[in-house]
N, C-alpha and C positions, 0 to 999 in steps of 0.2 A: 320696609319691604323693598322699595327703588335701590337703596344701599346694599341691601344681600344679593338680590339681583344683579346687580352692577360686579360684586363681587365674585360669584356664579358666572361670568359672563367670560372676564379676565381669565379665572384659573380655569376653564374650558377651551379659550385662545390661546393659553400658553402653550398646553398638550399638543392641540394641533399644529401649532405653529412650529414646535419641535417635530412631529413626526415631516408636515410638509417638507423642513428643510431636510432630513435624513431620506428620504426618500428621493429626494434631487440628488443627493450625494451619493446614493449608490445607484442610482442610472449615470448620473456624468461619470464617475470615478469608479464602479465596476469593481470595488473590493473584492469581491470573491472571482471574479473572470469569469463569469459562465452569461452573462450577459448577451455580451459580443463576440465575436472570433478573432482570436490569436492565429500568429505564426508558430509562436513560442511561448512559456511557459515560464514563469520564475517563481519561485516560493520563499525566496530569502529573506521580504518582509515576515508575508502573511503566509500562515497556513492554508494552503489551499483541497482540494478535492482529488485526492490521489485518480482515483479512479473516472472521473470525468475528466481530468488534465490527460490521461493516458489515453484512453479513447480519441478524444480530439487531436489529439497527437499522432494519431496511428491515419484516421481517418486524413488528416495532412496531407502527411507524407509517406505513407504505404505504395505509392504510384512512382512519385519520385525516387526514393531508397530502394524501394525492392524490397523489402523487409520478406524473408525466410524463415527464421530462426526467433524463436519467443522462451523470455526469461516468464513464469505466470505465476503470481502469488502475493505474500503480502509486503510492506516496503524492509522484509527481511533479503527482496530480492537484493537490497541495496550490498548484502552480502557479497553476490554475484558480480564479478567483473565482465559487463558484454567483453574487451580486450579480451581477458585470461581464457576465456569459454569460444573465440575465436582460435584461438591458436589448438585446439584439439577438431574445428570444425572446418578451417581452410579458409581462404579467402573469397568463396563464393558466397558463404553464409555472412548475411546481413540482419546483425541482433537487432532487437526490441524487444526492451524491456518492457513488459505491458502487465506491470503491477497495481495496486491498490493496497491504501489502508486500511488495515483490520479485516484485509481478503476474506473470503470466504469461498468451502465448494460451487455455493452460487453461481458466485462470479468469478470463476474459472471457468466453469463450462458455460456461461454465455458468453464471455470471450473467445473461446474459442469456436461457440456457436457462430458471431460474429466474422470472424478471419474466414471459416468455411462459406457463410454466408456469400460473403467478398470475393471469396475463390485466391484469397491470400494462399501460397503455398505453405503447407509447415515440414518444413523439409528437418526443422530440429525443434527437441522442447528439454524445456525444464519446465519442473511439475513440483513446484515446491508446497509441501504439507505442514501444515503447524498440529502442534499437540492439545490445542486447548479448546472449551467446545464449540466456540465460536467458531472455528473455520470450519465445522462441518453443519453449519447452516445450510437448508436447502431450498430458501426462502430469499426474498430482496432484502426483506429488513428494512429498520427506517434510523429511527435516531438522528444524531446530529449530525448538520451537513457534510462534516470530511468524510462519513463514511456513507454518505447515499451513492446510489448505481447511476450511472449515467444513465438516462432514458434512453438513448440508444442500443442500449443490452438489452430495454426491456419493453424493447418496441414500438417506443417512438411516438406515442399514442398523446392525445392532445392531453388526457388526465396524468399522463405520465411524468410530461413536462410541467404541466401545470404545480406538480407534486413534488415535483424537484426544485424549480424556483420558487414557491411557496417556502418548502424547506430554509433555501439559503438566506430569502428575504428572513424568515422568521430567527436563522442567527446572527444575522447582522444585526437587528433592531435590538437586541439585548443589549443593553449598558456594559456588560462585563465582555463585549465585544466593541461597540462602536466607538465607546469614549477612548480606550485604549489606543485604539484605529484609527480616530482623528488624534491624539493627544503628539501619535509618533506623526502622521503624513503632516501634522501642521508646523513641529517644530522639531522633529525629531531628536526626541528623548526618549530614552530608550530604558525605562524603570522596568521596576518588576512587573507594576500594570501590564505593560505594553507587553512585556516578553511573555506574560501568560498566552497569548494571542500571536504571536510569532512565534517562528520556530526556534525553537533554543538552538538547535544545532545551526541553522545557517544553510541549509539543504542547496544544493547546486544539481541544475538537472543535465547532465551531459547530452548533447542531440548529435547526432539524429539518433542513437541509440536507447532513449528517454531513462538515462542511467540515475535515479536518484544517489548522489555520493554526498561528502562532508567534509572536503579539506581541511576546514577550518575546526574538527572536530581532534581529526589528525596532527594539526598543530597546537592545540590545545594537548593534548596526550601526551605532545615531547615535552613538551615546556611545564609540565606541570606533577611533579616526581609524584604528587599524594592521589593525583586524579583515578587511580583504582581503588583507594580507601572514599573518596567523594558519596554524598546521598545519591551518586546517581546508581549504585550499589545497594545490596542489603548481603547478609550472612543469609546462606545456605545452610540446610540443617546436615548437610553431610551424608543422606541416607536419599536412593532413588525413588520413587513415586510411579507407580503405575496408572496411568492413566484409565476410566473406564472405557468399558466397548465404545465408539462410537459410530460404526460404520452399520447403518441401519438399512430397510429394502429402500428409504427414500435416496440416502447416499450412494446405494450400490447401484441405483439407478442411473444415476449421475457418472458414478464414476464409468458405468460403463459406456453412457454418452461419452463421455471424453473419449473412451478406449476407440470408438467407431470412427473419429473424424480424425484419431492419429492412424490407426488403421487405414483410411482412405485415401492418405497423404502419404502414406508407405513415410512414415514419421520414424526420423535416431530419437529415442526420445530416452529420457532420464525420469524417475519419478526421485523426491530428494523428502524424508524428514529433516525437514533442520533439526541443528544443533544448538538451543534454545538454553539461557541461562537457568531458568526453572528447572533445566534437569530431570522434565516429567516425561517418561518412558510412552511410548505410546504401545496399546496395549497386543499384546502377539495377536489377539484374534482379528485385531483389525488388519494385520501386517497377513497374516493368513487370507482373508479375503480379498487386499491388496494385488497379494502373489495367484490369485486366483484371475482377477478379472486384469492382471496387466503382467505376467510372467515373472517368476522369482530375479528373471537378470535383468530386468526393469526397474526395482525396488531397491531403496540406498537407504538405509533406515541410521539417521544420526544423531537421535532422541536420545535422550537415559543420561546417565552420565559416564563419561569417556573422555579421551585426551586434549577432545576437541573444546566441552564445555565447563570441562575442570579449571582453566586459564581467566583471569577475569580478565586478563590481558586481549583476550582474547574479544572481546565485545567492548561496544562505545557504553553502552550501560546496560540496568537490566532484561533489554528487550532487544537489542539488534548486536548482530557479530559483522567483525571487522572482515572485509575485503580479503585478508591471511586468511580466513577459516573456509570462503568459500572458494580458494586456488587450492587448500587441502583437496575440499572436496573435489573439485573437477579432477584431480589428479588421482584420485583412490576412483571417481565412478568409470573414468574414460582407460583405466589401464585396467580395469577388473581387476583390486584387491578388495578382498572384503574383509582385509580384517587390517589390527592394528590402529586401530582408533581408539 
């Protein structure tokens, strides 16, 4: 009985013993950044929280910069060059990019509740929409930590926070997180473990304009003739896809928030469907109600399939299009052509 005891005793200090030391290690070491306060921001390890890095970013340096001009949506903004979207807005506009992963209507309009809040001016927008039914969430949502809301969007409240670092803490302490985590900050090796848990691409965040890009995503593409045959592809079936309705009285709710606080900004504003490899049309009645609560010359619709997302050249993989597709765009929404794509 002493013996099984003894033995109970052990494999019950081992657990803790591991959790103790993992717990020291993300208060000292701060893996995911939301701990502490940053200046700046780096993701080139670790995947970090799109939309908490952006927030805290803005909240920075909004004072400093001057920040005017807002790129809103999901890290398809990466599309958008602040630079390129400069040169149609002059040099008094001061970009920020103030995107998030796997965006949603959500968290656009409490971003921009937010800047209002602040008395940030929005003297220009872009209003980027995806086609899939995710981004017309009208909720915070939860899930795993890259894509939780900054508590600050959601008012800051002790539960909020509590709910947010709870969140992160409970993705770090997973094995298929931490071991990888330590496996690279201890000796940096960089397997495929590890890269599950970093970013494959190498993300570089441009400041002050908080521009998510990919040089090295870039250099990979010249140097590599088969990289548009790569699994980072699949075959298209060649035929468009209509997406169903989705703009319901809770979205239209929303979307007309947003219409009020560019209205009171006397806001240039652009609304953008991307040009999305899926090639999934987004559906006319939504584009109807669209042109209803934000005017037909407000609406840039570059869903479906067209010149734009015909090119696999045209994107880094199946999910994000190259920096070329969205200097298309600013170029067809800022000269008013609407066709030819």
């Amino acid at each position: 009985m002493k013996y099984l005891l003894k033995r109970l005793a052990i494999f019950s200090i081992i657990p803790a013993i591991i959790i103790v030391l993992l717990l020291i290690g993300y208060a000292l070491l701060d893996p995911l950044k939301v701990l502490y306060k940053y200046d700046t921001y780096s993701i080139a390890e670790i995947n970090l929280n799109r939309d908490y890095i952006s927030t805290e970013t803005l909240l920075n340096n909004y004072t400093k910069e001057g920040y005017n001009s807002f790129i809103l949506g999901s890290s398809h903004a990466m599309g958008y060059k602040p630079e390129s979207w400069k040169t149609y807005l002059g040099d008094q506009a001061n970009v920020f990019s103030y995107d998030a992963y796997s965006e949603t209507l959500f968290g656009i309009y409490k971003k921009m509740m937010l800047l209002d809040s602040l008395q940030i001016p929005i003297n220009n927008a872009l209003i980027l929409i995806d086609t899939d039914k995710h981004f017309f969430l009208t909720n915070k949502g939860d899930g795993a930590y890259l894509y939780r809301k900054s508590p600050i969007l959601l008012g800051n409240s002790f539960c909020e926070r509590a709910s947010f670092q709870l969140g992160h803490l409970g993705g770090y302490i997973h094995p298929q997180f931490f071991i990888p985590y330590y496996i690279h900050h201890f000796t940096g090796i960089s397997n495929s473990l590890v890269q599950s848990k970093q970013s494959k691409r190498v993300m570089e965040i441009k400041y002050p304009e908080n521009w998510l890009n990919s040089p090295n995503l870039e250099e990979q593409i010249k140097n590599d003739p088969d990289y548009f045959h790569s699994s980072w592809f699949y075959e298209r079936t060649g035929n468009e896809e209509i997406q169903d309705v989705q703009i319901d009285e809770d979205q239209k709710k929303m979307f007309e928030g947003i219409k009020r606080i560019l209205i009171k900004n006397n806001t240039n504003y652009r609304i953008i469907i991307n040009p999305l490899y899926n090639q999934l049309k987004i559906n006319n009645e939504d584009i109807i109600t669209l042109n209803g609560i934000f005017g037909e010359s407000h609406i840039y619709d570059f869903s479906g399939k067209n010149s734009l997302t015909e090119p696999r050249q045209n994107y880094y993989d199946r999910f994000h299009f190259r920096p070329g597709v969205g200097d298309s765009i600013m170029n067809i929404i800022y000269k008013n052509k609407r066709s030819g794509i």
